[in-house]
Every structure is written in structure tokens, then in C-alpha cells.
Backbone as a printed PyTorch tensor [residue, N CA C, xyz], in Angstrom:
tensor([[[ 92.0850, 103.8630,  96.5400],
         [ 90.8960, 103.4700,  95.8450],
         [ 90.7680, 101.9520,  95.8510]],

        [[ 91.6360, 101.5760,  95.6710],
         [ 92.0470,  99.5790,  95.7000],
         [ 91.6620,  99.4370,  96.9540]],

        [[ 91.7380, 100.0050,  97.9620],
         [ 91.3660,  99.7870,  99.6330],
         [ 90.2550,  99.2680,  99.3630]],

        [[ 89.6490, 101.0150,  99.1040],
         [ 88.1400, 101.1060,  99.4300],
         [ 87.2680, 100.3280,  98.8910]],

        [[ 87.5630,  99.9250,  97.1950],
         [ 86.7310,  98.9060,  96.1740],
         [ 86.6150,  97.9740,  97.0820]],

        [[ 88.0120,  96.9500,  97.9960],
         [ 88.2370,  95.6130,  98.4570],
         [ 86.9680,  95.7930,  99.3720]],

        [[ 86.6350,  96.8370, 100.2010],
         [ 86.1520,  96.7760, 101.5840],
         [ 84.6620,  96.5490, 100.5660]],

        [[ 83.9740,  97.6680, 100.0330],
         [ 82.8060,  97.0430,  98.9530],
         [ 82.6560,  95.6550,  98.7020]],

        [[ 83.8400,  95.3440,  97.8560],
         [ 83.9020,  93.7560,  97.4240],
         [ 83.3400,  92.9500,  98.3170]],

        [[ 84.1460,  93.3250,  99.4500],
         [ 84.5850,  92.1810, 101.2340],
         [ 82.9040,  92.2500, 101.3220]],

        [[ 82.2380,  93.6340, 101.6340],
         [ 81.0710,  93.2680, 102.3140],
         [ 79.8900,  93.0900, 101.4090]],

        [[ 79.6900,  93.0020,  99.8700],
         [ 78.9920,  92.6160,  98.9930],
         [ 79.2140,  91.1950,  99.2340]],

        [[ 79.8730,  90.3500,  99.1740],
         [ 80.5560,  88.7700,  98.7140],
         [ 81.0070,  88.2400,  99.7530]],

        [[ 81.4090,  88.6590, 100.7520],
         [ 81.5670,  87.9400, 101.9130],
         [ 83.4640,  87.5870, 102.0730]],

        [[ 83.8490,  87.6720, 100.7140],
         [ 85.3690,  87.3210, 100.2390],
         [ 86.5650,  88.3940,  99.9360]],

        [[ 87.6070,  88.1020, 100.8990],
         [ 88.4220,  89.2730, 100.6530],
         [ 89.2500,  89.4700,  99.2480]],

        [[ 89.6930,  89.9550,  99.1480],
         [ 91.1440,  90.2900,  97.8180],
         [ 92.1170,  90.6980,  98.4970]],

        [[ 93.6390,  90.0520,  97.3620],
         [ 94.9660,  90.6020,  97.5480],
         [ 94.8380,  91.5950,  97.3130]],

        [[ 95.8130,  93.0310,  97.6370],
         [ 96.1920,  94.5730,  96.9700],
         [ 97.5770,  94.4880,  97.0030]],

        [[ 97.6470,  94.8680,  95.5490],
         [ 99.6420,  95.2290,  95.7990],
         [ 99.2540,  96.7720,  95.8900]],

        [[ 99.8380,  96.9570,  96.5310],
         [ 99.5330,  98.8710,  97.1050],
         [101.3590,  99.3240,  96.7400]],

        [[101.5010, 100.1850,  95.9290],
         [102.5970, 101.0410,  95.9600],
         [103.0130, 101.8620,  97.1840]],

        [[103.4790, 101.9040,  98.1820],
         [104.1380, 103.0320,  99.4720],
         [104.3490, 104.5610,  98.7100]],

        [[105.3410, 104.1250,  98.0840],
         [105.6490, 105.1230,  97.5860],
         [104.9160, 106.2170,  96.7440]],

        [[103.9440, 105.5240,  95.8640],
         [102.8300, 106.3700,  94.9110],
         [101.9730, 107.1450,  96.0680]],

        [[101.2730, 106.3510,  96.8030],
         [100.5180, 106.8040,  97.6700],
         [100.6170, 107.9350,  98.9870]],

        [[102.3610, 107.7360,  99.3010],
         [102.7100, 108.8090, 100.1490],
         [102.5730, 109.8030,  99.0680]],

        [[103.6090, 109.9010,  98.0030],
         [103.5910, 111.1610,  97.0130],
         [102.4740, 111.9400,  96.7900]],

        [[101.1900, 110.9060,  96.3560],
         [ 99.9810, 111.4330,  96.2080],
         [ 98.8760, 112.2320,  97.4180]],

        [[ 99.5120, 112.0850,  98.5930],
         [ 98.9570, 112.3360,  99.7640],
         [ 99.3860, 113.2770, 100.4750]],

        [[100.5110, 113.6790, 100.4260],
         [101.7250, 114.2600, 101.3280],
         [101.0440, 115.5340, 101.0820]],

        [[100.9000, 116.5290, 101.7770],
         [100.6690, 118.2370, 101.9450],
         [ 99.4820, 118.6440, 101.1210]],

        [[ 98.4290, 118.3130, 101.6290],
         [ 97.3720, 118.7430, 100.8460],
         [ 96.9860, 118.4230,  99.5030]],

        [[ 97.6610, 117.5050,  99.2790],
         [ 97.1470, 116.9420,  97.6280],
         [ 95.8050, 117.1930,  97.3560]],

        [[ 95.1160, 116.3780,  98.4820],
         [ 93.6930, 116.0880,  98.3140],
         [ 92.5090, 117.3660,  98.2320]],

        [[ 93.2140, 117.9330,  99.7970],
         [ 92.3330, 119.3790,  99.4360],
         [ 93.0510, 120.6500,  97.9280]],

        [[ 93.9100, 120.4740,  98.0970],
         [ 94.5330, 121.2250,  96.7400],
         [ 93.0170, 121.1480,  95.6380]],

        [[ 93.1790, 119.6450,  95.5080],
         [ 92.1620, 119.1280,  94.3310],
         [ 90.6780, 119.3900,  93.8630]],

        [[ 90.0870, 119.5040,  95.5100],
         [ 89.0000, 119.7340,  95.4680],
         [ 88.6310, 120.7420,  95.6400]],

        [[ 89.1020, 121.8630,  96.5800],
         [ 89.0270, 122.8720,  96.6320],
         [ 89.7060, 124.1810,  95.8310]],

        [[ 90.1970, 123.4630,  94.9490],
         [ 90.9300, 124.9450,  94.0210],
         [ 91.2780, 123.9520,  92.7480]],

        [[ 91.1590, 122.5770,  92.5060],
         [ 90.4920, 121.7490,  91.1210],
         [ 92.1790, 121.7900,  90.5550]],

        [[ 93.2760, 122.0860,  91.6700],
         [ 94.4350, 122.1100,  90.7970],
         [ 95.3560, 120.9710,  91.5720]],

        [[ 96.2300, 120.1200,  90.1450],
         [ 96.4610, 119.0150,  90.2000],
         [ 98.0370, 118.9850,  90.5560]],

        [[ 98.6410, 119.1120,  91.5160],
         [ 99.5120, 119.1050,  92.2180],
         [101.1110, 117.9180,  92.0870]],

        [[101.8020, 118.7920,  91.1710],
         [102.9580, 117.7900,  90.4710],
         [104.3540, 117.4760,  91.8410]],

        [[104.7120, 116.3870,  92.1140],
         [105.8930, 116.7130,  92.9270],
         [107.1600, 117.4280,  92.1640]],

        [[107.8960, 118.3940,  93.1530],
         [108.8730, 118.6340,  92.6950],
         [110.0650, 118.4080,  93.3800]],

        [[110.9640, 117.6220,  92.7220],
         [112.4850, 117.4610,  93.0600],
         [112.8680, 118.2120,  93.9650]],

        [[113.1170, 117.3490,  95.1060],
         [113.9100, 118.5070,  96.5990],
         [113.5200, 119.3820,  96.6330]],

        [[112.0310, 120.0130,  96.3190],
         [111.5100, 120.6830,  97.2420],
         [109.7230, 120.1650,  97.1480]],

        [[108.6400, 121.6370,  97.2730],
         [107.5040, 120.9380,  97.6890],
         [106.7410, 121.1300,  96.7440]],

        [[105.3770, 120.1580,  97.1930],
         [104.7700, 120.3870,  95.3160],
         [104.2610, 121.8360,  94.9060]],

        [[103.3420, 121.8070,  93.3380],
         [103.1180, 122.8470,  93.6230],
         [102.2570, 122.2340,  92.1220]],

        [[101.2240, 123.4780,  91.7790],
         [100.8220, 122.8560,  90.0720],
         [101.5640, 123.2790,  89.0020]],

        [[102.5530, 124.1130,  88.8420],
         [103.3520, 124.4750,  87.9160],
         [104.8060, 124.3940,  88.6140]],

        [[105.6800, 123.9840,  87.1740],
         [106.7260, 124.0980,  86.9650],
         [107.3420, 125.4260,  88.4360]],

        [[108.3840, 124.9090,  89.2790],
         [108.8560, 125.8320,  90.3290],
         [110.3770, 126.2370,  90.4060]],

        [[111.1690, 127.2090,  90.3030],
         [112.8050, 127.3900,  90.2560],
         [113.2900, 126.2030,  90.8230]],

        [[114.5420, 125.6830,  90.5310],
         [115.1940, 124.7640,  90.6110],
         [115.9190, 125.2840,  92.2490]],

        [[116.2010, 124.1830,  92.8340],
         [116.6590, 124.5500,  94.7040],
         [118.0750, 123.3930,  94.5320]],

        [[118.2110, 122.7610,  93.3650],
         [119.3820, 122.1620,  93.4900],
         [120.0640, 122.3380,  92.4640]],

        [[121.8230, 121.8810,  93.0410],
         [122.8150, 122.4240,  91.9580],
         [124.2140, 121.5670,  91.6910]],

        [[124.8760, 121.5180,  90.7530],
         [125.8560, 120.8440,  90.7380],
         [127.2180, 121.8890,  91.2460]],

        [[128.0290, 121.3640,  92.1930],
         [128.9830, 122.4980,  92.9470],
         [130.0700, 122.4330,  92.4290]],

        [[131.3050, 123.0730,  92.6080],
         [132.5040, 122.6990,  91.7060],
         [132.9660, 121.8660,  91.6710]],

        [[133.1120, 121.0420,  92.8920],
         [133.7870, 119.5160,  93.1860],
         [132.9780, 118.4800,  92.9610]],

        [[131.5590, 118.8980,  91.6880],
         [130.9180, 117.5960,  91.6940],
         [130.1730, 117.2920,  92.2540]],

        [[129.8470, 117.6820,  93.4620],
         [128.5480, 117.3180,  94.5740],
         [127.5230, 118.0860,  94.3580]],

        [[126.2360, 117.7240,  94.7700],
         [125.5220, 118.4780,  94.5850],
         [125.1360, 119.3370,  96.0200]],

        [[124.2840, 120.4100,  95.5700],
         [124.0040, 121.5640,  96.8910],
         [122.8010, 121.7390,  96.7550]],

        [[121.9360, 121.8440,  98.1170],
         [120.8560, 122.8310,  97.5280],
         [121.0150, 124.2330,  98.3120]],

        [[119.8740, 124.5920,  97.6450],
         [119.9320, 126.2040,  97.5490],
         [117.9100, 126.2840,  98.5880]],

        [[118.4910, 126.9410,  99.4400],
         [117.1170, 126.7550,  99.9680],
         [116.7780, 128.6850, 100.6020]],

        [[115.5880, 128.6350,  99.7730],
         [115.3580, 130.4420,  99.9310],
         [114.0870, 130.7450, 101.4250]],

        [[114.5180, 131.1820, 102.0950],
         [114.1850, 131.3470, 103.2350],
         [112.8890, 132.8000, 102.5000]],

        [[111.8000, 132.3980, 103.2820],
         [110.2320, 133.7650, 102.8810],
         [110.5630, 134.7520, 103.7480]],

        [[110.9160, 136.6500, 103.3880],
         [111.2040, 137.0840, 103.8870],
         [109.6670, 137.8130, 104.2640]]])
């Protein structure tokens, strides 16, 4: 949205602007259909921890193992 305002700004005024742009917010917010999720079914798409988003709360895919490390647990769609 900070892009798009600047490019408005740029060609209203003739003068550009700085953007501090987050990488990270913006992949998150973008990654696998966020966008159509949103518009087409109005549902707001949370990331979830080591695995993929979804709009509700999803089973947990990771675990603490006996020696301390962690594992995941990854369920294959039969």
C-alpha cells in the first residue's frame, strides 16, 4: 500500500518519498493466496508455525523429542 500511495504521490507532485518496507511482513502477507483467500471467501488468513496458513487455529505439526530437539510431524493427505 506504501508502494502504491508513493507512485500517486510521485505522479500528483512530481516528488518521490522514502519507504521503509518490512520483507518479512509483506512475504507473510502474500505467500499462498492471502489475497484471493480475502476477497473471494472474505476470510482472513493467520500464519501458522511450521506449517501453512489457514483462518482458524490448525493441529500442532511440531514437537519437543526426548533428547530435547525438536521434530516435526508432517501428515501426508490420504
Amino acid at each position: 500500500m506504501a508502494i502504491m500511495a508513493a507512485l500517486v504521490y510521485r505522479t500528483v507532485s512530481a516528488r518521490g518519498q522514502y519507504i521503509d518496507v518490512s520483507i518479512h511482513e509483506a512475504c507473510s502477507l502474500t505467500t499462498e493466496a492471502q489475497v484471493a483467500n480475502y476477497i473471494y471467501r472474505g476470510e482472513v488468513l493467520r500464519r501458522q508455525t511450521g506449517r501453512h496458513h489457514a483462518a482458524g487455529p490448525t493441529p500442532r505439526t511440531q514437537f519437543r523429542a526426548n533428547d530435547g530437539n525438536m521434530s516435526a510431524l508432517w501428515l501426508a493427505a490420504a
